[in-house]
C-alpha positions in Angstrom: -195.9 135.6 122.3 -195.7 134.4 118.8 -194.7 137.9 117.6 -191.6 137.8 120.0 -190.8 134.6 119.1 -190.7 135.3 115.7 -188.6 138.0 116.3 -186.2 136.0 118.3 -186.3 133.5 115.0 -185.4 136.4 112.7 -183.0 137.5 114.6 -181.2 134.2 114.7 -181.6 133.8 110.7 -180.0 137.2 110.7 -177.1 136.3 112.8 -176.8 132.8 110.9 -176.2 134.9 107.7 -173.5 137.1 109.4 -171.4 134.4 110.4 -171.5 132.1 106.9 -170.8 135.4 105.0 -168.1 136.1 107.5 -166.1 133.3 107.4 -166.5 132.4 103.6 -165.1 136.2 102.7 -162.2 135.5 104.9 -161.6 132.0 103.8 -162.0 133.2 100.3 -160.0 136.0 100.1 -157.2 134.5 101.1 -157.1 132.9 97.4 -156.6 136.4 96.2 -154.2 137.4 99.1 -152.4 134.6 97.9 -152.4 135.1 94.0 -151.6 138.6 94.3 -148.7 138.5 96.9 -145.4 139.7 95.3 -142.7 139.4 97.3 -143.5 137.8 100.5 -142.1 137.6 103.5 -142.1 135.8 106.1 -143.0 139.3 108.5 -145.6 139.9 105.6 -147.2 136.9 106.3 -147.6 137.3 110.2 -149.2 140.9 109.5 -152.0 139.6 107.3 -152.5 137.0 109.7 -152.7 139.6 112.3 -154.9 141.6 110.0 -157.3 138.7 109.9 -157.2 138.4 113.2 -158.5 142.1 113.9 -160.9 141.4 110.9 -162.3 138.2 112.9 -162.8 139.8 115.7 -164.1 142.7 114.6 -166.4 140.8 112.2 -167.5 138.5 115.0 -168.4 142.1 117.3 -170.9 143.1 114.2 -172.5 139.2 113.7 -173.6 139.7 117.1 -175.0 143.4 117.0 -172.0 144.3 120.2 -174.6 142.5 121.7 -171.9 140.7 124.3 -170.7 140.6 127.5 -167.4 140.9 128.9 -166.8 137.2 128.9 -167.8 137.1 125.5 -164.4 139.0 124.6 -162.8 135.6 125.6 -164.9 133.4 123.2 -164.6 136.1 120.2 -160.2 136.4 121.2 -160.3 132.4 120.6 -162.2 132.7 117.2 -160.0 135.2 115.9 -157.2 132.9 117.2 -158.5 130.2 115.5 -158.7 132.5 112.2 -155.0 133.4 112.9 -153.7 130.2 112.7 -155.6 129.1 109.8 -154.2 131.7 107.6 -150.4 131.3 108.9 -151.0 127.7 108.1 -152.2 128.3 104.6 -150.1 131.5 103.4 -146.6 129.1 104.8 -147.8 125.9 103.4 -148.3 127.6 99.8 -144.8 130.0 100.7 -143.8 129.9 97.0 -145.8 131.1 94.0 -147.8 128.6 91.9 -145.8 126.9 89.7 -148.6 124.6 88.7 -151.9 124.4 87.9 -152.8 121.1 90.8 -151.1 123.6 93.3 -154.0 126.0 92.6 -156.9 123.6 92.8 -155.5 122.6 95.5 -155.4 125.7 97.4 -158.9 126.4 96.4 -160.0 122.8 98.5 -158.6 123.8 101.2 -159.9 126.8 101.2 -163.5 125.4 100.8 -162.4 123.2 104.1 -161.2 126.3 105.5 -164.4 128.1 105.3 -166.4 125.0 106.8 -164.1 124.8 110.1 -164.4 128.5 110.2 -167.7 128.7 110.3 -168.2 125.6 112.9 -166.0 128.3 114.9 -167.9 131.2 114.5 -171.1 129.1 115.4 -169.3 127.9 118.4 -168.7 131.1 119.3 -171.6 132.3 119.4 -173.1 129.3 121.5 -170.9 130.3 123.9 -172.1 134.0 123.8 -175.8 133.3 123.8 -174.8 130.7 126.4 -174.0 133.6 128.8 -177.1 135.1 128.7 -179.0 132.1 128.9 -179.4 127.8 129.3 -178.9 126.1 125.7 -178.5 122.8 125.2 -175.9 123.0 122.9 -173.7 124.1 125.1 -171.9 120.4 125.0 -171.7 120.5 121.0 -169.8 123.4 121.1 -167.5 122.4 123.8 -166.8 119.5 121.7 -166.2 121.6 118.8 -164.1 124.0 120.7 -162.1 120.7 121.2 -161.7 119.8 118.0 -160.7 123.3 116.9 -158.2 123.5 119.6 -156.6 120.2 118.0 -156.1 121.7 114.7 -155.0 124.8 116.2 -152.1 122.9 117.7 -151.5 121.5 114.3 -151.7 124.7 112.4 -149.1 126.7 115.1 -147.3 123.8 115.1 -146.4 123.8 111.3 -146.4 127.2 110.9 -144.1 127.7 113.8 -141.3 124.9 112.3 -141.9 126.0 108.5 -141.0 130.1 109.4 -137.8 128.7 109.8 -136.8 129.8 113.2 -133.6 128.5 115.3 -134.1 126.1 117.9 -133.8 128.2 120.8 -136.7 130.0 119.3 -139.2 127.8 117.9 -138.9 124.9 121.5 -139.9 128.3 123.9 -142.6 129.6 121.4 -144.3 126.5 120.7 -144.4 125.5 124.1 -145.7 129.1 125.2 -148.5 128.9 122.5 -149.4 125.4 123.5 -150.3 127.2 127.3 -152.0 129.7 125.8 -154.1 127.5 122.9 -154.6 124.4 125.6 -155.7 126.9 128.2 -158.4 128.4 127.1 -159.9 124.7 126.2 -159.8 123.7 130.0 -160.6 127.2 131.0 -164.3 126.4 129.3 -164.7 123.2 131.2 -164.9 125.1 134.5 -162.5 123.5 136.4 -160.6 125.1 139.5 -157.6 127.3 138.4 -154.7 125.2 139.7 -156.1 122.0 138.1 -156.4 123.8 135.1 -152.8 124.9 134.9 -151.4 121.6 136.5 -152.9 120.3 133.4 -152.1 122.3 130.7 -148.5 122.4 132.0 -148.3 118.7 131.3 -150.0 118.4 128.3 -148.0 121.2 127.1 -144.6 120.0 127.8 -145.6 116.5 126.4 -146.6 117.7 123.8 -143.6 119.7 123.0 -141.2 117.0 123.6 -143.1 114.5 121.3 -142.0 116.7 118.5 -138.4 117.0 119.5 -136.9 113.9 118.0 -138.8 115.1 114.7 -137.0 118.1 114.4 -133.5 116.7 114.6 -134.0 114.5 112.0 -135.6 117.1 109.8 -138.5 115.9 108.9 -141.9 117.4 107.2 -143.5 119.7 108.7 -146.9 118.6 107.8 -145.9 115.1 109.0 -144.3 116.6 112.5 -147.3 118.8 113.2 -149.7 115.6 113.4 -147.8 114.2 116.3 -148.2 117.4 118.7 -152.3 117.2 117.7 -152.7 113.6 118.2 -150.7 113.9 121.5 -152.7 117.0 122.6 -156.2 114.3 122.1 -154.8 111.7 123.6 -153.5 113.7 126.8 -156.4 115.4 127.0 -158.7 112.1 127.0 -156.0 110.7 129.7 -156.1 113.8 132.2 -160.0 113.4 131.9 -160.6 109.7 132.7 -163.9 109.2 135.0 -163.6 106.3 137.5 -165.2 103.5 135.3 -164.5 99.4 134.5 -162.7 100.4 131.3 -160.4 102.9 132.4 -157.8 100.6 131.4 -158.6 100.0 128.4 -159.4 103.4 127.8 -155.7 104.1 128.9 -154.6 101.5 126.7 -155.8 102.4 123.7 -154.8 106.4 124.0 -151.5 105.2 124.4 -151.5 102.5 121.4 -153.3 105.5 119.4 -150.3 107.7 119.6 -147.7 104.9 119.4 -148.9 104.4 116.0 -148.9 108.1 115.1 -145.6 108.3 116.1 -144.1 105.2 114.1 -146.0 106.0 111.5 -144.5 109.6 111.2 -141.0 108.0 111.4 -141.8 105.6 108.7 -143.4 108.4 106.7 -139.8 110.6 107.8 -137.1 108.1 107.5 -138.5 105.7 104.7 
């Protein structure tokens, strides 16, 4: 008995190694992928975030020894997701090269940051894949992280979406359609019956698209735009999810004053 759980422990340890080595050689090499880049484009930049992508997954496949099941594919396509969005978000927000030594240190934070959230989604991930083979108690952490993750996902589409530059009839479809796709696998995880799931993502979706419209128009900063879509994708989610208790207006109340201060403060930030 000890021997197997030993084994089980080492295994683990194993796996634990995988996943920080993982995400800090992606996080990290996108410092060089940055420094070397000559000539970028903005189709250059979607390919190396699609090569990451493949890496993630790929990456993910050999942390857990193809040791998965066909739901697993689901958890490991929203991790390299995750990846995808985090390097489109980095690569356009540094588009030009470094002019200046602060822009470099800078990049290199973000990256450290980067590798932390990656590796919360990696670990998440795997929750979720162990979770299918049996109970764990940290199933409800990484639900919550999932959440999170999903938020900055929204943010990091978002901006990367408006900074490529794309006309209006392109960018309003697209963001909306990666909104379904990002918001829908959250409240796929939750278990909840397919036409609630949709009826809800639908609305969250479109609100969350037209929060952003007014911000566009008046050409604002990306980094400032992309705040409102996040802040409205946590407050529509904690609306849509409201139990039956004595507080539930309150709890409506203060979503709603939440992202009526977002929202003046991004004008404020925009116009002033």
């Amino acid at each position: 008995m000890d021997k197997i759980v030993t084994q089980n422990i080492g295994e683990d340890n194993v796996k634990r190694l995988k996943i920080v080595l993982l995400s800090f050689a992606i996080s990290f090499s996108l410092f060089f992928t940055k420094i070397f880049a000559q000539g970028e484009s903005l189709l250059k930049i979607y390919i190396v975030g699609g090569v990451y992508f493949i890496v993630s997954v790929i990456g993910l496949l050999w942390a857990f020894d193809f040791k998965i099941r066909l739901k697993s594919l689901v958890y490991i396509l929203q991790g390299g997701l995750f990846v995808f969005s985090e390097v489109l978000f980095v690569l356009l927000f540094f588009f030009q090269q470094f002019n200046r030594i602060y822009e470099g240190i800078l990049l290199i934070v973000l990256l450290g940051f980067m590798w932390v959230i990656t590796y919360v989604c990696f670990l998440m991930v795997n929750v979720f894949n162990v979770s299918l083979y049996k109970n764990l108690p940290l199933i409800q952490v990484a639900r919550t992280a999932s959440y999170i993750l999903t938020l900055l996902m929204v943010y990091f589409f978002t901006f990367s979406i408006l900074a490529s530059g794309f006309p209006l009839y392109v960018i309003f479809p697209v963001i909306f359609l990666v909104y379904l796709f990002v918001l829908y696998m959250q409240f796929n995880e939750l278990g909840m019956e397919k036409g609630v799931i949709w009826r809800r993502v639908v609305i969250l979706s479109l609100v969350n698209m037209f929060t952003i419209v007014p911000f566009i128009f008046v050409g604002s900063s990306h980094e400032i735009v992309a705040i409102v879509p996040t802040v409205g994708g946590f407050v529509g989610g904690g609306l849509l999810n409201l139990s039956n208790q004595k507080n539930i207006r309150w709890q409506i109340f203060g979503y709603n004053i939440l992202l009526l201060v977002v929202i003046l403060l991004a004008v404020y930030i925009s116009w002033f």
